[in-house]
C-alpha positions as CSV (number, residue, x, y, z in Angstrom):
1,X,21.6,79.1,-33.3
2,X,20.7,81.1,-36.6
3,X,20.4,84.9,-36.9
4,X,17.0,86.5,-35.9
5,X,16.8,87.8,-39.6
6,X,16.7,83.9,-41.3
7,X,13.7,82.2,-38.7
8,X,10.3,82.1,-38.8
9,X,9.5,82.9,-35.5
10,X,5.4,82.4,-35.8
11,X,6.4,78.9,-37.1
12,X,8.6,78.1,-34.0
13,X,6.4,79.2,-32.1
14,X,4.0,76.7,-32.1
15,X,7.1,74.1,-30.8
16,X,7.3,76.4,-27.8
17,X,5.3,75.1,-25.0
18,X,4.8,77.2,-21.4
19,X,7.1,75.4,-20.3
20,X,9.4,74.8,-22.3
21,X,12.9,76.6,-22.1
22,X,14.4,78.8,-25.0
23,X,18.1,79.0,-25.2
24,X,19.9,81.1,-28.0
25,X,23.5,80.5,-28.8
26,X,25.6,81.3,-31.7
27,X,23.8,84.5,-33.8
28,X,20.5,83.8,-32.2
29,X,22.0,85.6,-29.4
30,X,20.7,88.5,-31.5
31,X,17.3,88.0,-31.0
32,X,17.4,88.9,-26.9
33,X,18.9,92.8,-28.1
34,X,16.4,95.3,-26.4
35,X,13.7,96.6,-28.4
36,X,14.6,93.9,-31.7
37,X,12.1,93.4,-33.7
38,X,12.3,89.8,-34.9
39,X,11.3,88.4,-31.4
40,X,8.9,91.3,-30.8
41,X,5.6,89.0,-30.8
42,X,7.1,86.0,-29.1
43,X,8.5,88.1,-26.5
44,X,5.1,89.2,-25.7
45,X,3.7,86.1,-25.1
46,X,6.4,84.5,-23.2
47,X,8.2,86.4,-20.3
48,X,9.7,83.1,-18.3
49,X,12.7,80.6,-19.3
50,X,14.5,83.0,-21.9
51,X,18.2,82.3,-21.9
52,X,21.1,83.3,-23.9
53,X,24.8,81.9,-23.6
54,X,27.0,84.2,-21.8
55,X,29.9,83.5,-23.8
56,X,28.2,84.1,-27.1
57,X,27.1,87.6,-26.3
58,X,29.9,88.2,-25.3
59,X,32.2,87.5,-28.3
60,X,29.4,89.6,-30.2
61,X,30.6,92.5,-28.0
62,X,26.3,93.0,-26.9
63,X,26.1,92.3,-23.4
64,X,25.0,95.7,-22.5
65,X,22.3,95.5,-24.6
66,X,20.2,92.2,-23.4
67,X,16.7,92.7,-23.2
68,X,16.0,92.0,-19.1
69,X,13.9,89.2,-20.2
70,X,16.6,87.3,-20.9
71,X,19.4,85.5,-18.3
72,X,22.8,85.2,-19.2
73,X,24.0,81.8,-18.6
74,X,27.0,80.2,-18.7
75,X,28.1,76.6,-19.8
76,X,27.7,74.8,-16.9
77,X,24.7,76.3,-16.8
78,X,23.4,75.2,-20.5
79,X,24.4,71.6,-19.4
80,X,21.3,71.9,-16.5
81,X,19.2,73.3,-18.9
82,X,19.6,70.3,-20.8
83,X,19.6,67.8,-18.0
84,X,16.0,69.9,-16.8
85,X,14.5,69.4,-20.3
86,X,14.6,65.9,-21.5
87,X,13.8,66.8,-24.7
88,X,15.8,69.4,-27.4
89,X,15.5,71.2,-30.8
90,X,17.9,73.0,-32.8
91,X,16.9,75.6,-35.4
């Protein structure tokens, strides 16, 4: 939910599992920007289950510049996200 520029990214990344979804809302929608370099190393290292919400990118005014990586989802779909993975965390 934060802006790329205030997280510790190698931190998080030890919570991240294969398998585990990430899902950036609010300013975090930052970090899926082409090219950004706050996500730079993560990004390399996972290439599956990268979503950002639709609406949030939007009001930012940068949908034309998501990395490909990342799918645009939209409420409904954040509510199956949740419902897939039983387990959450909010940074």
């Amino acid at each position: 939910m934060s802006s790329p520029a205030t997280i510790d990214m190698t931190y998080l990344e030890t919570f991240i599992g294969e398998r585990d979804d990430v899902l950036l809302l609010q300013d975090a929608v930052y970090g899926a920007i082409k090219n950004n370099h706050y996500f730079f190393s993560f990004l390399e290292k996972k290439r599956t289950g990268l979503y950002l919400l639709k609406e949030d990118a939007q009001a930012r005014g940068i949908t034309t510049l998501i990395d490909e990586m990342f799918e645009m989802v939209s409420y409904d779909q954040f509510v199956e996200l949740t419902v897939k993975q039983s387990k959450q965390i909010t940074w």
